[in-house]
C-alpha positions in Angstrom: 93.0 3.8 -1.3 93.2 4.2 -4.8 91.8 1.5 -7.5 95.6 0.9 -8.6 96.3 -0.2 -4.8 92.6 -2.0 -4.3 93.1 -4.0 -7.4 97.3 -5.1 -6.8 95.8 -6.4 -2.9 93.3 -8.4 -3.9 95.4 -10.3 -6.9 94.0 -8.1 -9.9 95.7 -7.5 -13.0 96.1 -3.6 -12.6 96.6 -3.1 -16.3 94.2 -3.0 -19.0 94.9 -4.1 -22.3 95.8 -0.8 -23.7 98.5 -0.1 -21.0 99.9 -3.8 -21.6 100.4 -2.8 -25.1 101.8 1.2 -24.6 103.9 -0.8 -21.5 105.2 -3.6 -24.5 106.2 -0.7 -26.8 107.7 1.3 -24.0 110.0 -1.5 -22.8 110.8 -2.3 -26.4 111.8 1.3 -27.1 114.0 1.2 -23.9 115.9 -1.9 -24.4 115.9 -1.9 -28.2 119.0 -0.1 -29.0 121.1 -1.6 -25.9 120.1 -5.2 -27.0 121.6 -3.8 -30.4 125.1 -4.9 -31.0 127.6 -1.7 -31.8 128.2 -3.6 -35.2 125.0 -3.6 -36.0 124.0 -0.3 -35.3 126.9 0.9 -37.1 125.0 -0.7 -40.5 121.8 0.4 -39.3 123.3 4.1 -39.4 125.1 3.5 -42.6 121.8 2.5 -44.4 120.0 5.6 -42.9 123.1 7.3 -44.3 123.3 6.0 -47.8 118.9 6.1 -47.9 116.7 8.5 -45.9 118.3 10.8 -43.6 116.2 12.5 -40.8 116.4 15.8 -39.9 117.6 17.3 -37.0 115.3 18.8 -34.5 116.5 21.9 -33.0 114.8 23.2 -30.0 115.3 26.2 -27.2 113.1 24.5 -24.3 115.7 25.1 -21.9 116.0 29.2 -23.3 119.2 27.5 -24.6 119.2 26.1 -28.1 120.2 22.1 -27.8 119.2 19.1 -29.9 115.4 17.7 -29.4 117.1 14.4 -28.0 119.9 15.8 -25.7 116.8 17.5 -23.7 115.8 15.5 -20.6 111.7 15.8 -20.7 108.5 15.2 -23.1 108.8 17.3 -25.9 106.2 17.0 -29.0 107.5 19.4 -32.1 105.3 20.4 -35.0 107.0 22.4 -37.8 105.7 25.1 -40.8 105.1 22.2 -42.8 102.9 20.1 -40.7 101.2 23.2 -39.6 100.1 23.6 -43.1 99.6 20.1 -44.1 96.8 19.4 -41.5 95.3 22.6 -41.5 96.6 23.7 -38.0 95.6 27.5 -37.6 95.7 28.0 -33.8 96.4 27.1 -30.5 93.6 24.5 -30.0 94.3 23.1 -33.2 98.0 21.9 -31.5 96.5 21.3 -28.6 94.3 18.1 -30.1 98.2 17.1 -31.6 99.8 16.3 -28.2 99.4 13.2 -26.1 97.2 13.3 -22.6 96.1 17.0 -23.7 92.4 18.3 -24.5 90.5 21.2 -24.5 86.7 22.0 -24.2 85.4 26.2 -24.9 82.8 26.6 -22.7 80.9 30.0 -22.4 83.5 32.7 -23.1 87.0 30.8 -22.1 88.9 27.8 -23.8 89.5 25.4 -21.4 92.5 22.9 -21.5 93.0 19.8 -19.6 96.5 17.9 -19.2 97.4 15.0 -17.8 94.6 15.2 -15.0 95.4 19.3 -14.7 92.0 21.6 -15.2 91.6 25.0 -16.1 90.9 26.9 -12.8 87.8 28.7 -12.3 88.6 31.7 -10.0 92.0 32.3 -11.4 90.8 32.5 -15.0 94.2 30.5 -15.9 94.6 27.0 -17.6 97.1 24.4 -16.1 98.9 25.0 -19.7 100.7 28.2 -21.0 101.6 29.3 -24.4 104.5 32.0 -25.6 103.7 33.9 -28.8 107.1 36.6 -29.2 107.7 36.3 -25.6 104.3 37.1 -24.6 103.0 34.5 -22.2 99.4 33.7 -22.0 97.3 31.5 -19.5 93.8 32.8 -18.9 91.5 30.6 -20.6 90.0 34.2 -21.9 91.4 34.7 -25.2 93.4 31.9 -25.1 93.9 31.4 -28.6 96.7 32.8 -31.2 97.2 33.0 -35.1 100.1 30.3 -36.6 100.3 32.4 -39.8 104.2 33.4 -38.8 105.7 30.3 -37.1 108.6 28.3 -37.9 107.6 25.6 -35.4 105.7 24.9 -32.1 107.0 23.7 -29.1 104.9 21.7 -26.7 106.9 21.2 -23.7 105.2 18.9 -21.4 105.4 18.2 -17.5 105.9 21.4 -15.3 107.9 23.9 -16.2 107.8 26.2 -13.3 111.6 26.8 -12.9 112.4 28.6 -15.9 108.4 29.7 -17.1 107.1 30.3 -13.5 103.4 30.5 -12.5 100.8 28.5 -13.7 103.0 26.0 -16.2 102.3 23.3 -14.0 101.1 21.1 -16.6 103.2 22.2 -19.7 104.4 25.3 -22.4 103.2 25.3 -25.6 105.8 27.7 -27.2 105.6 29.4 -30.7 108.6 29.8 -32.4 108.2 32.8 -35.2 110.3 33.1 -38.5 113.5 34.6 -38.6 113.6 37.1 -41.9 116.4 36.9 -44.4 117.9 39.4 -46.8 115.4 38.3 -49.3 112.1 39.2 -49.2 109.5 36.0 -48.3 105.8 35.3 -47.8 102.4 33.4 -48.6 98.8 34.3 -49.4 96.5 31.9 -48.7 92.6 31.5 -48.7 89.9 28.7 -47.9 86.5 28.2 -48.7 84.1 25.4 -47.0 80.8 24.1 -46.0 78.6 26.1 -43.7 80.2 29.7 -45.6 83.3 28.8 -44.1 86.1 31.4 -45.5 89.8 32.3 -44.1 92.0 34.3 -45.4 96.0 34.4 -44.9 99.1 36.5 -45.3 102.5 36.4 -44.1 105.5 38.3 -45.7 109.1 39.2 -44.0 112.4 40.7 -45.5 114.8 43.6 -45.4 114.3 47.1 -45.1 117.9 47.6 -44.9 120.4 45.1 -45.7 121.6 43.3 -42.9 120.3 45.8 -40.2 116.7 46.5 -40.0 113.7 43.8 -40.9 109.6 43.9 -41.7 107.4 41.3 -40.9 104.3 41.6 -41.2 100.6 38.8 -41.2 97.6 38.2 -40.4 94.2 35.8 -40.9 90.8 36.1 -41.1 88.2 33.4 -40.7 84.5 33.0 -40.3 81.5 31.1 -40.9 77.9 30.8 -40.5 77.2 28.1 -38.1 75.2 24.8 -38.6 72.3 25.9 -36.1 68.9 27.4 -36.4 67.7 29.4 -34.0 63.3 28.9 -35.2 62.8 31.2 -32.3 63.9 34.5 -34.2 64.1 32.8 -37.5 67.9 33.2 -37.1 69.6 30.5 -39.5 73.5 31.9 -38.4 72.6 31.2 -34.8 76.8 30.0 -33.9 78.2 31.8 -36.8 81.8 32.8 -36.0 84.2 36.0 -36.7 87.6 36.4 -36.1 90.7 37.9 -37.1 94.8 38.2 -36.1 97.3 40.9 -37.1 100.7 41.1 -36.6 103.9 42.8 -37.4 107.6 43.3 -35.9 110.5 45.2 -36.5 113.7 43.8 -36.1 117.0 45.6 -36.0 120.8 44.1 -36.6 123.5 46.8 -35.8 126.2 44.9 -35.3 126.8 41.1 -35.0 126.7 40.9 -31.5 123.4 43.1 -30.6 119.8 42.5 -31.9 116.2 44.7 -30.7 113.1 43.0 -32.0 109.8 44.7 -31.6 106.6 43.1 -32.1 102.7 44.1 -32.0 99.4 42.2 -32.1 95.8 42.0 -31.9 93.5 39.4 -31.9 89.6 39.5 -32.1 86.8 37.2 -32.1 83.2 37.5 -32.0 80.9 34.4 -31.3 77.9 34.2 -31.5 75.6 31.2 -30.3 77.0 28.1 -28.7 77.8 24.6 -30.9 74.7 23.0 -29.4 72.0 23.8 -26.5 70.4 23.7 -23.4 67.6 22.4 -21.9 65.9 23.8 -18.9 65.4 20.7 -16.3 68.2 18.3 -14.8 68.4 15.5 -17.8 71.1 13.3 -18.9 73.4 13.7 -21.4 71.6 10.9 -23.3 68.7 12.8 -23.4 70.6 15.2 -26.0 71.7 14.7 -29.6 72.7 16.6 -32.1 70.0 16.3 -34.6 68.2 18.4 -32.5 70.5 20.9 -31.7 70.3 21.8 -35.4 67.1 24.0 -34.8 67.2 25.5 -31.2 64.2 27.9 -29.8 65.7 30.8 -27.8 64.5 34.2 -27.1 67.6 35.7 -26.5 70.9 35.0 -28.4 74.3 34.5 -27.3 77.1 36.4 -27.5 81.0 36.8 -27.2 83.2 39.7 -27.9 86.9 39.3 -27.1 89.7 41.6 -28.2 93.4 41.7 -27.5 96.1 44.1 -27.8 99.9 43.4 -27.2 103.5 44.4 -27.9 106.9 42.9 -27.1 110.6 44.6 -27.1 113.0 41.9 -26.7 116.7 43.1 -26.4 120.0 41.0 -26.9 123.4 41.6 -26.5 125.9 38.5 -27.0 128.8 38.3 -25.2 132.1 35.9 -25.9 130.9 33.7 -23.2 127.0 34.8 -22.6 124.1 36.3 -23.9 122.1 38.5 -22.3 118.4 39.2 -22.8 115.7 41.4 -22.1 112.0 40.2 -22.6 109.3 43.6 -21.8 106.0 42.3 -22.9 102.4 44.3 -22.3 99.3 42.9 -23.3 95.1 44.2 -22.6 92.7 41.8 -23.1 88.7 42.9 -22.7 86.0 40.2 -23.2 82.2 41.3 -23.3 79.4 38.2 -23.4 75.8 37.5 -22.5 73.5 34.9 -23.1 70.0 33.2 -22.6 69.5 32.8 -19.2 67.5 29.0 -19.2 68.4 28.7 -22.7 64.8 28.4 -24.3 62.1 30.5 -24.7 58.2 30.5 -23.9 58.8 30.5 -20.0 59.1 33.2 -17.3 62.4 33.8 -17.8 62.4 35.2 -21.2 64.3 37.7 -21.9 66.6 36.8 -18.7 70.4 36.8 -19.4 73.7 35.6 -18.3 76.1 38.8 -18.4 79.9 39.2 -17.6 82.9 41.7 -18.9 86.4 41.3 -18.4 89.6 43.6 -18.7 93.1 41.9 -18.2 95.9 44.0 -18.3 99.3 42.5 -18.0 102.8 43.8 -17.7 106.0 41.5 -17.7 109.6 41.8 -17.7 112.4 39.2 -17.7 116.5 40.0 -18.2 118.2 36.9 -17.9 121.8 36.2 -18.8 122.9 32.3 -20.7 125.6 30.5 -21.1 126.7 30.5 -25.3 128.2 26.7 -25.0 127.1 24.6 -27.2 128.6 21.3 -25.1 130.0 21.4 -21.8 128.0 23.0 -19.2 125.2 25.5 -19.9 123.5 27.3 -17.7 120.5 30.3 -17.8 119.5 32.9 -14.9 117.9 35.4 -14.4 114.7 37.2 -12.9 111.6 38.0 -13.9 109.0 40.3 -12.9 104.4 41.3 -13.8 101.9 42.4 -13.0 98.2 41.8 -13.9 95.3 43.8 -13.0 91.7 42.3 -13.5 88.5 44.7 -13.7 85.5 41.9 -13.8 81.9 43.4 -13.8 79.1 43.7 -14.4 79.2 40.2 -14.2 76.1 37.6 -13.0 72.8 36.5 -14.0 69.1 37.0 -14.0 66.3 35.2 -12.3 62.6 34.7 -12.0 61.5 34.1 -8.9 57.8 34.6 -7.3 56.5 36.6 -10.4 59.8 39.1 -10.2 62.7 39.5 -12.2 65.6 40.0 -10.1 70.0 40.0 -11.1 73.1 39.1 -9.1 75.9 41.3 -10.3 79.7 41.0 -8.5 81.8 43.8 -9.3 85.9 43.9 -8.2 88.9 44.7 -8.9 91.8 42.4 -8.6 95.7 42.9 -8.7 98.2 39.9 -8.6 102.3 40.9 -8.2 105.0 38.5 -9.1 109.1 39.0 -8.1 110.9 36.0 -8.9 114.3 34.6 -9.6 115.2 31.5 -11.2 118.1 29.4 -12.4 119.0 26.3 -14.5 122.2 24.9 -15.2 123.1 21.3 -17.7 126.0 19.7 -16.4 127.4 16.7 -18.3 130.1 14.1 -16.5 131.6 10.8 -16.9 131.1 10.3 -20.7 127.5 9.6 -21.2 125.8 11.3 -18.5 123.8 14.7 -17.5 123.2 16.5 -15.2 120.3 19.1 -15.1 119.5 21.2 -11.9 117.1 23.9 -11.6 115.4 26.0 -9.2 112.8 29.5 -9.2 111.7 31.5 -6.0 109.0 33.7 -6.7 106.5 35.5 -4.1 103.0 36.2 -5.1 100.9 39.1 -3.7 97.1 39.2 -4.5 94.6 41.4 -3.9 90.7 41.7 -4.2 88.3 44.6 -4.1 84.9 42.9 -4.6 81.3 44.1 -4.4 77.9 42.4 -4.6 74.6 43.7 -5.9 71.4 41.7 -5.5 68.2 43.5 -7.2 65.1 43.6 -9.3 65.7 43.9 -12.7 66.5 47.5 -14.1 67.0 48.5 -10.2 69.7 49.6 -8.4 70.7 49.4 -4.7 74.2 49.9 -3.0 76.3 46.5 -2.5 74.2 44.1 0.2 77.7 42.6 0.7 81.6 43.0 0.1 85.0 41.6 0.0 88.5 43.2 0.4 91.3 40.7 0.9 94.9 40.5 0.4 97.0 37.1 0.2 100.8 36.4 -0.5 102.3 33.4 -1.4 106.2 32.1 -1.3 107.6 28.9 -2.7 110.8 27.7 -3.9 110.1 25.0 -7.3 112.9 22.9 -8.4 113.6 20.6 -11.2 116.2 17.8 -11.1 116.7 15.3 -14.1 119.3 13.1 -15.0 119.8 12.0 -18.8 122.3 8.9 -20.1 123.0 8.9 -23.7 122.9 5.2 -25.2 124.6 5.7 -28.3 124.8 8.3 -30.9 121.4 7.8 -31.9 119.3 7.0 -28.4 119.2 8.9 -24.8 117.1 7.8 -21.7 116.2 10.3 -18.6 114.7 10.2 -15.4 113.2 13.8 -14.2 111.2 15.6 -11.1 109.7 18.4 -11.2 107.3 20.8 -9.2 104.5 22.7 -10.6 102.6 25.4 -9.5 99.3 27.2 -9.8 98.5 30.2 -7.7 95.2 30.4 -5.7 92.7 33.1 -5.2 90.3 34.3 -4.2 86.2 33.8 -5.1 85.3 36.7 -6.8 81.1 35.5 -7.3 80.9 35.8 -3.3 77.7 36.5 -1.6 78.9 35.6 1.7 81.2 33.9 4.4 84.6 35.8 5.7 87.7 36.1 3.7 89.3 33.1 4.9 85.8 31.2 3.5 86.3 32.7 -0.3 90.3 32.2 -0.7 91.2 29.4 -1.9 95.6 27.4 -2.1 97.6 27.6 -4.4 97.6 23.9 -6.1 100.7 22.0 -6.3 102.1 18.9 -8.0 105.2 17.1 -8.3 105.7 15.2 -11.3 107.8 11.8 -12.0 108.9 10.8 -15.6 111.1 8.6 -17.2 111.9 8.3 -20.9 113.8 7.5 -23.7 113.9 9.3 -26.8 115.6 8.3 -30.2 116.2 7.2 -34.1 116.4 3.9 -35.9 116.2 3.3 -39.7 113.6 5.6 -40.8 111.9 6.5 -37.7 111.7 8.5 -34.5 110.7 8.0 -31.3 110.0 9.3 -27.5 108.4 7.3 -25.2 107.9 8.4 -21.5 105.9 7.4 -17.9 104.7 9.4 -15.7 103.4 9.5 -12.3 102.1 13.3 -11.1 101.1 14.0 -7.4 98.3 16.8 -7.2 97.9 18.8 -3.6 95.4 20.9 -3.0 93.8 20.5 -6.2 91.6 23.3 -7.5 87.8 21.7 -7.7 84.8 23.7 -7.8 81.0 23.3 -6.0 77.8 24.3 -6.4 74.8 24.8 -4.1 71.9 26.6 -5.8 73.6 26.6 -9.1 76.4 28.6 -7.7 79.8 27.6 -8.5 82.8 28.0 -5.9 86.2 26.8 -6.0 87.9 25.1 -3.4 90.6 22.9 -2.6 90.5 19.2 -2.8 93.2 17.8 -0.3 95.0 15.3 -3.3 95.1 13.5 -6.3 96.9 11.9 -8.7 98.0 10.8 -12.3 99.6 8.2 -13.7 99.9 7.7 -17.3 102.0 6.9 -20.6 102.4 9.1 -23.7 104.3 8.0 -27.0 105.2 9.7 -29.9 106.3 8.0 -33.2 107.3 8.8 -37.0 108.6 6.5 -39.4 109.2 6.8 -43.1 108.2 4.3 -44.7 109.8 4.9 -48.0 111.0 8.8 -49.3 107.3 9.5 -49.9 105.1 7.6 -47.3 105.3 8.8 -44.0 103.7 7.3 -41.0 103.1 9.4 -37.3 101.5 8.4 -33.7 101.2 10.3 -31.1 99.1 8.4 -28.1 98.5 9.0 -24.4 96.6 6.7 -21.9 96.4 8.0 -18.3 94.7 7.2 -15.0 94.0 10.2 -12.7 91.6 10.3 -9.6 90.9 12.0 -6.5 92.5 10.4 -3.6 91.3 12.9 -0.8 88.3 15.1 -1.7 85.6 15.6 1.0 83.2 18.0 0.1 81.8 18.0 4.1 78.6 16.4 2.8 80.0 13.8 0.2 83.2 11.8 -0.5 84.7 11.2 -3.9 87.8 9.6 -3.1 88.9 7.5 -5.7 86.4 9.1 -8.6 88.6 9.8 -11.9 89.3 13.4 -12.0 87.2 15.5 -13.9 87.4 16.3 -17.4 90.6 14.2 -17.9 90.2 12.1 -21.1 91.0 8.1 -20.5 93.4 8.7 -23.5 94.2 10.6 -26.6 95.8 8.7 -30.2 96.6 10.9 -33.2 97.4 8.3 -35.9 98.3 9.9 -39.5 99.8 8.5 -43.1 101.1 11.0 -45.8 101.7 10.0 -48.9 104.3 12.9 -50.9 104.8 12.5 -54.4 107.9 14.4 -56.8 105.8 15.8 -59.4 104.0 17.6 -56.3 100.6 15.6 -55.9 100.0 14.6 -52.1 97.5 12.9 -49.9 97.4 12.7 -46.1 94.6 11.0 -43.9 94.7 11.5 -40.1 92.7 9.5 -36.8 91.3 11.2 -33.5 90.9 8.6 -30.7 89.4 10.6 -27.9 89.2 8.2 -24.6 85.7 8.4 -22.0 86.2 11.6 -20.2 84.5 11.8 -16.6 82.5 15.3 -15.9 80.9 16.1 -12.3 76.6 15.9 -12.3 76.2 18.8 -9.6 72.3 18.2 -10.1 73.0 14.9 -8.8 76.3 15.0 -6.7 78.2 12.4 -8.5 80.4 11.7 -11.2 79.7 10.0 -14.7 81.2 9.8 -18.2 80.8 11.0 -22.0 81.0 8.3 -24.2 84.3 8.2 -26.0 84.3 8.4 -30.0 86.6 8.7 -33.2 86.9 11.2 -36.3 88.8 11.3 -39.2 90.1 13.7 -41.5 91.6 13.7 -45.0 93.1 15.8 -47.4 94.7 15.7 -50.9 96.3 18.8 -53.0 99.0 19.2 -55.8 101.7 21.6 -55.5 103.8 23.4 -58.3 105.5 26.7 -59.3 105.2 27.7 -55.2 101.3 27.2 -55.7 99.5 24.1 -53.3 95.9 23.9 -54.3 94.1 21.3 -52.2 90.8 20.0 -50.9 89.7 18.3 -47.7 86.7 16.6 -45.6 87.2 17.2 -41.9 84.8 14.2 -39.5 84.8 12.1 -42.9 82.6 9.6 -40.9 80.1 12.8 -39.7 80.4 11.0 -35.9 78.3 12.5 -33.6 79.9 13.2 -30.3 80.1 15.5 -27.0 82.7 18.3 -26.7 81.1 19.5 -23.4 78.1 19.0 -21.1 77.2 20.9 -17.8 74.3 19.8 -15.8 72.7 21.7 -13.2 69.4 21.5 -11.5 68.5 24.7 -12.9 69.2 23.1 -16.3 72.1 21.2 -18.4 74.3 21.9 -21.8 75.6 20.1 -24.3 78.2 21.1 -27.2 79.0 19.1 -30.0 81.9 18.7 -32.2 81.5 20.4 -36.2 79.5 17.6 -38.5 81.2 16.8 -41.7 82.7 19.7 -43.4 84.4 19.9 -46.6 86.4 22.6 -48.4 88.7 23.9 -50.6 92.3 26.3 -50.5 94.8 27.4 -52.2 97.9 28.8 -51.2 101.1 30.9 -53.0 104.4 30.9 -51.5 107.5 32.9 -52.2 
């Protein structure tokens, strides 16, 4: 029984003070504009009509274009300008943006965690997807992408299985790129900061021929030294960081009705440390701090190489009553790394390393056909089609044991195969209310080809054991939500939805049969209402949710060695609320906050039982709160608030579960812009808090990363 249930039997008040107060605003938001007369309201829009009028939010969530409040789900939007304004160059700098979603990089792979959702170990694939120019990415290896080109990001939240398939089951973060013009545009920008930080920008679009064929091309570059020593080798860049993006499409205009865009990137990165240290014994997290991790003593250093490589041809032909489109997308990834293997030096293991290489190669197609209403019933189809072949190895670690050096190594080749065909269709009746039905089968085939090596050091042997095994899955997801629209200004919804992730297989196997190293496919269904709207100066959406988990990916260790498996279920329950208000034409005011509950209800290990532990990794609650302050003669100021909740982890040295301290950080930042210049400075952790971004215990020894200390900088920007 969960600790909801426990606490409602025995007479307990089953809500803490935080959820009494999102559950007060929540109720407030719903009833406020029916308790509002019609003649008042009228006013009310007549002021925001003679004062401060607020944009219009278009969106294409549904892979229709519709109004951000006519869609029935959470949606968090963050245009070019915001982007800019808080410094947000990548994909993990959204992801800290959006209510009830975190992220942690650990060893080679950013790992994301959303409403009680984690990144899956075997699969390589996080419960959260994001869409670059059609190109879909999930493994938590190279998941990261340049912002320089996008008009604004989408982060559509809940499962979106029916129309984005496979492993959305917690949410899409979509980036929508600029369109060009017949005028050529761009911007140059570069930053300089504490610790040698330096990025560069560019991004510049317009006509090669007038009206028919367009150039875009961008790209970044960013790196810095690191805050950590390494006294060892006398190494004062031990986590310095390198990376860059480039881009470029082509886009060609015939005639009014048909359009071919083609698009190529590639991304690199090349880190090298880790943002704090190791120790080798089983010690708690309290044992660390980040004073220390300042000057680290490590024989051998750390090191990640990651490089990607992809294209898109997307094809469109409208119709007088539909459009169809044609989405081919192709994209390599190849990630090298190795590091100290008991992260210290002095000891019998020196020299010993962690290794592992990676190539993901990824084909996709998708032709689907949409409706081109704009009211009335709208509908998309279509089917969609990849494949994805993984080459992992060499990939393991080294050992001392009884005065030799010996190395695991697993080796295997992997192929995964998806066919699937999906639907989704808006249908709007009586005068206020709609309809939205939608519905994907796909079928999943994988395969594995794995062997294991176990030798001394510098030795080699043939495989002591190996693993071929092949696995397909079926399964129908559906989506049903139903929306009524208030007034003009306010709509409310009630959705459910299925997600899905597939499962796997364990490619680090040493033993058991095939049925002992796959591991299900995890499934949730998800429960939301909301209501979504604008009054006077502001805007607001406001939703609950209640998520069932089956089968929910988990991993275990014996010996230090780390195996997925299924737990039988779990579940989340939560709030998430998103607010901006303009307080006058130049002070601006935004929230965004997420509070959640999420814990194992069935997970028996065979040896211990953690039902009703909080699932791991899963952040008590998240609050953005941010002021802006945007004067005429172009001088501006903005100041914003992390709130990041306790967030549980799993102590495999000591079978049980415990929690990082939660803690808060601010950043500010003022500039001036004129003449299409904006020259600005800012302080990022203003209050230099010290706090966890990860830890990872293990008898063999435990990790910690910390968040940046106080950094300042400075930038300047041209636009055109």
């Amino acid at each position: 029984m969960s600790r909801f249930w426990e606490n409602r039997r025995k007479g307990k008040s089953v809500l803490s003070a935080p959820w009494k107060m999102f559950l007060i605003i929540g109720l407030w938001s719903f009833f406020q504009p029916c308790l509002l007369p019609a003649q008042d309201m009228n006013k009310s829009n007549q002021k925001k009509d003679e004062g401060y009028q607020i944009e219009t939010i278009t969106v294409t969530a549904n892979k229709v274009e519709e109004d951000i409040t006519d869609v029935p789900q959470s949606i968090s939007v963050i245009d070019d300008e915001v982007l800019k304004e808080k410094g947000i160059v990548d994909i993990p700098g959204v992801i800290i943006e959006i209510p009830n979603m975190s992220s942690k990089y650990h060893g080679s792979t950013e790992q994301v965690n959303f409403r009680g959702l984690n990144y899956s170990y075997f699969t390589n694939t996080n419960p959260v997807v994001f869409y670059i120019d059609g190109v879909a990415s999930s493994s938590a290896y190279g998941f990261n992408a340049s912002l320089v080109n996008a008009e604004r990001v989408e982060v559509l939240r809940g499962p979106q299985g029916t129309l984005y398939g496979k492993d959305a089951i917690g949410a899409v973060i979509k980036v929508v790129t600029k369109e060009p013009e017949n005028q050529w545009h761009g911007s140059v920008g570069a930053e300089y900061g504490s610790y040698n930080y330096m990025q560069g920008s560019f991004n510049v679009n317009g006509p090669l021929m007038q009206d028919k064929l367009y150039l875009g091309l961008n790209g970044r570059y960013q790196q810095d030294d690191g805050w950590i020593t390494n006294d060892y080798t006398g190494n004062d860049e031990y986590n310095k960081d390198d990376q860059y993006n480039l881009g470029g499409y082509l886009l060609y205009t015939p005639t009014d009705r048909f359009t071919a865009k083609f698009t190529l990137s590639n991304d690199s990165s090349e880190r090298h440390g880790f943002d704090g240290y190791g120790l080798p014994d089983a010690v708690d997290i309290s044992e660390f701090s980040r004073d220390d991790a300042e000057h680290v003593f490590i024989d051998v250093g750390r090191l990640n190489e990651t490089d990607s490589l992809a294209q898109s041809l997307h094809l469109k032909y409208e119709f007088d009553s539909m459009t169809l489109t044609s989405a081919t997308t192709h994209k390599d990834l190849e990630t090298e790394n190795f590091s100290d293997a008991d992260r210290i030096a002095g000891t019998d293991s020196d020299g010993l390393i962690y290794f592992g290489a990676l190539d993901i190669e990824t084909w996709s197609e998708e032709l689907r056909l949409s409706s081109n209403n704009t009211e009335g019933v709208r509908w998309v189809a279509g089917v969609y089609f990849d494949t994805e072949d993984t080459d992992t190895g060499p990939y393991g670690y080294q050992f001392y044991s009884y005065g030799s050096a010996y190395e695991m190594n697993y080796e295997s080749k992997a192929e995964s195969k998806t066919q699937a065909l999906f639907g989704q269709t808006m249908i709007p009746f009586l005068d206020n209310f709609e309809l939205t039905l939608g519905l994907r089968y796909q079928h999943i085939d994988k395969e594995i080809d794995l062997d294991t090596y176990y030798n001394l050091v510098g030795s080699s042997s043939d495989p002591y054991y190996a693993l071929q095994a092949d696995k397909t899955w079926d399964t129908f997801l559906g989506k049903i939500a139903l929306s009524y629209r208030l007034n003009d200004n306010w709509n409310t919804y009630a959705s459910v939805a299925q997600g899905y992730m597939p499962g796997g297989f364990n490619y680090s196997a040493g033993s058991g049969s095939v049925e002992d190293n796959t591991f299900d496919p995890q499934q949730s269904i998800n429960y939301e209402i909301g209501v979504k709207g604008e009054f006077n100066r502001a805007r607001l959406s406001a939703a609950l949710f209640y998520m069932e988990i089956e089968d929910i990916h988990v991993y275990t260790s014996e010996n230090d060695i780390w195996r997925t498996d299924n737990a039988d279920s779990a579940h989340s329950l939560g709030a998430e609320l998103e607010l901006t208000y303009f307080l006058t034409d130049s002070i601006e005011l935004t929230a965004a906050i997420g509070i959640i509950d999420s814990e194992y209800d069935d997970y028996d290990t065979g040896t211990v039982v953690y039902d009703g532990e909080s699932i791991s990794d899963t952040p008590s609650h998240t609050m953005r709160i941010g002021a802006a302050y945007f004067n005429p003669n172009g001088f501006y100021a903005r100041g914003d608030v992390l709130s990041m909740g306790e967030i549980p982890y799993y102590d495999s040295a000591n079978k049980k579960f415990s929690e990082r301290d939660s803690y808060i950080t601010a950043d500010v930042k003022v500039g001036y812009r004129f003449k299409g210049f904006d020259i600005y400075a800012y302080c990022n952790n203003l209050t230099d808090e010290e706090y966890f971004t990860s830890y990872n215990p293990g008898s063999a020894g435990s990790s910690v990363t910390f968040g940046d200390p106080r950094t300042f900088g400075i930038g300047v920007r041209y636009s055109f």
